[in-house]
C-alpha positions as CSV (number, residue, x, y, z in Angstrom):
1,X,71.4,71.3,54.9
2,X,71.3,68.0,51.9
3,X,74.6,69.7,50.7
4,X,76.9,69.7,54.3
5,X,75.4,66.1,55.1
6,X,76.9,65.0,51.4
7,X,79.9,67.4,52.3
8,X,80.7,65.9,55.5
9,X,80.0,62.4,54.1
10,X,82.3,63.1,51.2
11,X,85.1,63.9,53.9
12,X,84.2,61.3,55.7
13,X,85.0,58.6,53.0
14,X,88.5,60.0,52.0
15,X,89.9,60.0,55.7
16,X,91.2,56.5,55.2
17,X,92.3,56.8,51.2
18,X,93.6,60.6,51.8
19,X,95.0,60.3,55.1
20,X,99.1,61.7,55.5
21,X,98.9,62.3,51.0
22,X,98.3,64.9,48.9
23,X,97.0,65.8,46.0
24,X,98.2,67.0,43.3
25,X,96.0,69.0,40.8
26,X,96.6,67.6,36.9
27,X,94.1,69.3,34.9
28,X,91.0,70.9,35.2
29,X,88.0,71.9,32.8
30,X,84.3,71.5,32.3
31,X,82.1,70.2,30.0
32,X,78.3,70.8,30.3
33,X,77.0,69.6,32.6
34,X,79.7,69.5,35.0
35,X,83.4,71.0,36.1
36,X,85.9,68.6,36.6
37,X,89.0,68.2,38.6
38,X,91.9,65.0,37.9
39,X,94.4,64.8,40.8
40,X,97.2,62.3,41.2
41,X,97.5,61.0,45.0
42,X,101.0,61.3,46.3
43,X,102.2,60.3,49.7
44,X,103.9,62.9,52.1
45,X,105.8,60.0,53.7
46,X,109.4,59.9,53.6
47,X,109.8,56.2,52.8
48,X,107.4,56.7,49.9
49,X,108.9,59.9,48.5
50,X,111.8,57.3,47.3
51,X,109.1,56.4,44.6
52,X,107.6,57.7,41.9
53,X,104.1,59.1,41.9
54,X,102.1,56.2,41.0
55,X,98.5,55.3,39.8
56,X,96.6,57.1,42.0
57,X,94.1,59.2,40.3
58,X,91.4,61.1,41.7
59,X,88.4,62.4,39.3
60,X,86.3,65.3,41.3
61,X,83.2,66.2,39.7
62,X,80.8,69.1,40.3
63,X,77.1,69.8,39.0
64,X,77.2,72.9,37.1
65,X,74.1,72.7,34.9
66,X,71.3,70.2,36.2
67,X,69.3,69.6,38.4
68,X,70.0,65.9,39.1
69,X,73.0,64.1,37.8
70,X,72.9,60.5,38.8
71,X,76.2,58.0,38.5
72,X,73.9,55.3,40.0
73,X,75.9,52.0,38.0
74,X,79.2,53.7,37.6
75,X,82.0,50.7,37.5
76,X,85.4,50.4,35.2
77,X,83.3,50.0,32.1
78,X,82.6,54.1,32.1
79,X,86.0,54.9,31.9
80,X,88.6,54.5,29.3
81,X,92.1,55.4,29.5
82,X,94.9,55.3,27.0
83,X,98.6,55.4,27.5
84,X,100.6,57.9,24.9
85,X,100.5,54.4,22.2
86,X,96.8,54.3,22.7
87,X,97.4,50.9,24.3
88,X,94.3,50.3,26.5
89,X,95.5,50.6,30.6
90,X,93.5,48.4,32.6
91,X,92.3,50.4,36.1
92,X,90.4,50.0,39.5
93,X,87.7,52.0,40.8
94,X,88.5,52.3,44.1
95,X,85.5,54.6,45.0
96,X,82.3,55.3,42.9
97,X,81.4,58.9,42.4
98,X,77.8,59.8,44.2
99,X,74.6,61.3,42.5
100,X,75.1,65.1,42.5
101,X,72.0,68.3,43.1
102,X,73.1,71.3,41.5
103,X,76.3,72.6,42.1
104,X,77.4,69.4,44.8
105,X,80.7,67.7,44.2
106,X,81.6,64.1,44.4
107,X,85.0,62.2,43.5
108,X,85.7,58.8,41.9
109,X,89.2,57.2,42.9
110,X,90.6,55.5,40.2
111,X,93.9,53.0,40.4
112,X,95.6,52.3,37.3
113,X,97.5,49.0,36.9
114,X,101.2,49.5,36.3
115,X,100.9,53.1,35.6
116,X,104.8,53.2,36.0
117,X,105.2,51.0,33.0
118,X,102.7,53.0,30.7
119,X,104.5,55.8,28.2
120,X,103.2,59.4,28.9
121,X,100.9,61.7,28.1
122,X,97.8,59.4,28.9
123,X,94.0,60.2,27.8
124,X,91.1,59.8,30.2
125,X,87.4,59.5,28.6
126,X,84.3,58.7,31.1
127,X,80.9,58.3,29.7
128,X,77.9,58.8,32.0
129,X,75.4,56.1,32.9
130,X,72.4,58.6,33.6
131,X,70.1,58.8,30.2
132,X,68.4,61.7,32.1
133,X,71.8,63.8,31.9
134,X,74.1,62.2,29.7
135,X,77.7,63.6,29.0
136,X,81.0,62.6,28.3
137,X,84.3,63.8,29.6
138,X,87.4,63.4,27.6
139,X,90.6,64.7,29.4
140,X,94.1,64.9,27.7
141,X,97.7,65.2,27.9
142,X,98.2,63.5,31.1
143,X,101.5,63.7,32.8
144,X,102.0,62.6,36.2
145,X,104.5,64.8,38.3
146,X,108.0,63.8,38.8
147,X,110.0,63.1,42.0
């Protein structure tokens, strides 16, 4: 019952960010304790197919080896990400990733500043904040889709 509350919560909170867009699946993986998911948002709109995909990401995370995984703290300062020069690229967290049960998913929404401007492929690292179940999560060769 905990995971369709979480589930329908989940939805809940992307209606407004996901409404009329789509997203596009840019890698995928795992790393223990969790499987992982990076999407670029891209808007279905005809006016906004005249631009390029922009610096929309969307990190999805799922518990696949712990009982408790807690993001409680989560802000910018987890993440790093690196354009193909490893210049630093500053980003947004739109929305914070939830504590995760075993095998519930949750999403951070991530806006990158001038993503347009920054050469490609980028690098993605995110360090937990949870001492209980720490892990990192390093994601590479970035490329966002083209018109």
């Amino acid at each position: 019952m905990r995971a369709i509350k979480v589930f329908i919560l989940l939805l809940l909170s992307c209606v407004p960010v996901f409404a009329g867009e789509k997203l596009i699946t840019l890698k995928t993986g795992e790393t223990s304790p969790i499987s992982y998911g990076l999407s670029c948002l891209v808007s279905d709109s005809s006016v906004a197919s005249n631009f390029p995909p922009d610096g929309d990401l969307v990190l999805t995370f799922r518990n696949i080896g712990a009982k408790w995984i807690s993001f409680n703290g989560v802000t910018t300062n987890n993440f790093n990400l690196r354009d193909a020069k490893g210049q630093d690229m500053k980003i947004y967290l739109v929305t914070s990733p939830q504590g995760l049960a075993w095998s519930e998913a949750t999403f951070a929404h991530i806006r990158v500043y001038r993503a347009g401007d920054a050469p490609q492929p980028w690098t993605l690292n995110f360090k937990s904040p949870d001492t209980f179940v720490p892990f990192e999560l390093t994601i590479t060769n970035i490329t966002l889709p083209k018109n």
